[in-house]
C-alpha positions as CSV (number, residue, x, y, z in Angstrom):
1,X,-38.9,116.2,-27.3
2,X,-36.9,113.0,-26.2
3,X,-40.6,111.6,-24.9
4,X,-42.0,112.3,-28.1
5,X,-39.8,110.3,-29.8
6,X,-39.5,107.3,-26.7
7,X,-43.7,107.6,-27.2
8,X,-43.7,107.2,-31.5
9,X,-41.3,104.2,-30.7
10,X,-43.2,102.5,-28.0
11,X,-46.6,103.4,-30.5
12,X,-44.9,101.7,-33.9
13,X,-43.5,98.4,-31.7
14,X,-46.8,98.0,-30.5
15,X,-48.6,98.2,-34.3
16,X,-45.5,96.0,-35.4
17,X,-46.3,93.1,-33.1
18,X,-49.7,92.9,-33.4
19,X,-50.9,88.7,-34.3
20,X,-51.8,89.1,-38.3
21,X,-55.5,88.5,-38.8
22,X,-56.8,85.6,-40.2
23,X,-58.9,86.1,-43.8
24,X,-62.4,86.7,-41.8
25,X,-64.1,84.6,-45.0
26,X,-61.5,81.7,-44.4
27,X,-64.1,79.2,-46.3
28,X,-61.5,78.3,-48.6
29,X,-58.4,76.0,-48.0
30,X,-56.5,75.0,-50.7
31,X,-54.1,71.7,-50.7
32,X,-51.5,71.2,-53.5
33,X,-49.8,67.4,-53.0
34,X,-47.7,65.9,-53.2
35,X,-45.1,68.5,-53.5
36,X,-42.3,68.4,-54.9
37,X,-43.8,66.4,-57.9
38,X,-42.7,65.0,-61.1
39,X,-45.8,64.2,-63.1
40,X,-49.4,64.3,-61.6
41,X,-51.0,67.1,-58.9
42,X,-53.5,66.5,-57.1
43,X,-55.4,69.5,-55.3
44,X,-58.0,69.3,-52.7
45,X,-59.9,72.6,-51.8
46,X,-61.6,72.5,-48.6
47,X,-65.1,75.2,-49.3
48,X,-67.1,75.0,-46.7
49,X,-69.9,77.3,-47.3
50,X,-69.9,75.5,-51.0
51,X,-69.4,79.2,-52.1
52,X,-68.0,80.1,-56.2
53,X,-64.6,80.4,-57.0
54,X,-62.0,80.6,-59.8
55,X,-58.7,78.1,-59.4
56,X,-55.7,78.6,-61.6
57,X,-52.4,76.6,-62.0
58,X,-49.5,78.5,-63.1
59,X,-46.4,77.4,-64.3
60,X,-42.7,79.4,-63.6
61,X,-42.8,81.4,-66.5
62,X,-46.6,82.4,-65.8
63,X,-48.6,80.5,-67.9
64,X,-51.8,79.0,-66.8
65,X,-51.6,74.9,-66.6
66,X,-55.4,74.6,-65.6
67,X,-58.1,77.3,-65.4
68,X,-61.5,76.5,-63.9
69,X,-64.6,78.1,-62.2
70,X,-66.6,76.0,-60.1
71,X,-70.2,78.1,-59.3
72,X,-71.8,78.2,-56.1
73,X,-73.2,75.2,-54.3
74,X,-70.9,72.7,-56.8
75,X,-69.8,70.1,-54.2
76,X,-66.3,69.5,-56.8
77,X,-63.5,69.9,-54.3
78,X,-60.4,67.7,-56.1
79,X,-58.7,68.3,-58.9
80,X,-55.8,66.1,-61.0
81,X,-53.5,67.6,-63.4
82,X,-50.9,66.4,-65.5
83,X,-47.3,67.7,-65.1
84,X,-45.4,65.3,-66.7
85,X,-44.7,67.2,-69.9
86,X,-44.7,70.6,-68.3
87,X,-40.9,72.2,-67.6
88,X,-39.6,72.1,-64.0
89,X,-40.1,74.8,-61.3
90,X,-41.6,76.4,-58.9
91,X,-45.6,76.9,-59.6
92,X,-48.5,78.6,-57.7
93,X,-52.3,77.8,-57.4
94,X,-54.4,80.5,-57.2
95,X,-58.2,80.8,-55.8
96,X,-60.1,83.7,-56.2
97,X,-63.3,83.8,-54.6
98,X,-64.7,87.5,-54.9
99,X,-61.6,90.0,-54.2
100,X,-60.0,87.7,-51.7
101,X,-57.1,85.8,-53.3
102,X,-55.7,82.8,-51.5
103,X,-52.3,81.3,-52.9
104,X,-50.2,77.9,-52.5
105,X,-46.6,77.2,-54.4
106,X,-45.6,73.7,-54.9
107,X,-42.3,72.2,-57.2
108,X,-41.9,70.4,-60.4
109,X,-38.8,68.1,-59.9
């Protein structure tokens, strides 16, 4: 019985320390900057198979700031947004291309 239990323990350490995966499409790489900002974002999205997605801006009390789809083969990677009159916090950008989801926080001072 003691073995059992000194197996299970050796079996769950070993599935607990196992290197995370990285996103097997990881075509899409998302920079917010400059963070912490107090009036303009800019946000550069690296896609290197040129491949559709959906960005979205939203704000700390989860409403969208910018909402745009950009289709396949559209070369657009940089986008500008205006924070000056939006309220302070913590906001997240979020790209969806198919069901993968990738997300980045940056700061309203």
């Amino acid at each position: 019985m003691r073995f059992r239990y000194l197996f299970l323990s050796f079996i769950l350490l070993a599935a607990c320390s196992k290197i995370p995966t990285v996103d097997p499409e990881g075509v899409l790489v998302v920079i917010p900057y400059p963070s912490p900002t107090s009036s303009s974002l800019n946000i550069h999205v690296q896609n290197t198979e040129l491949s559709a997605y959906l960005i979205q801006i939203f704000d700390p009390k989860a409403n969208i700031v910018l909402e745009e789809n950009v289709s396949a083969g559209d070369s657009k990677h940089s986008f500008s947004v205006d924070l000056s009159s939006s309220p302070k916090g913590s906001y997240v950008v979020v790209l969806k291309k198919n069901a993968v989801v990738y997300t980045k926080k940056f700061l309203k001072v």
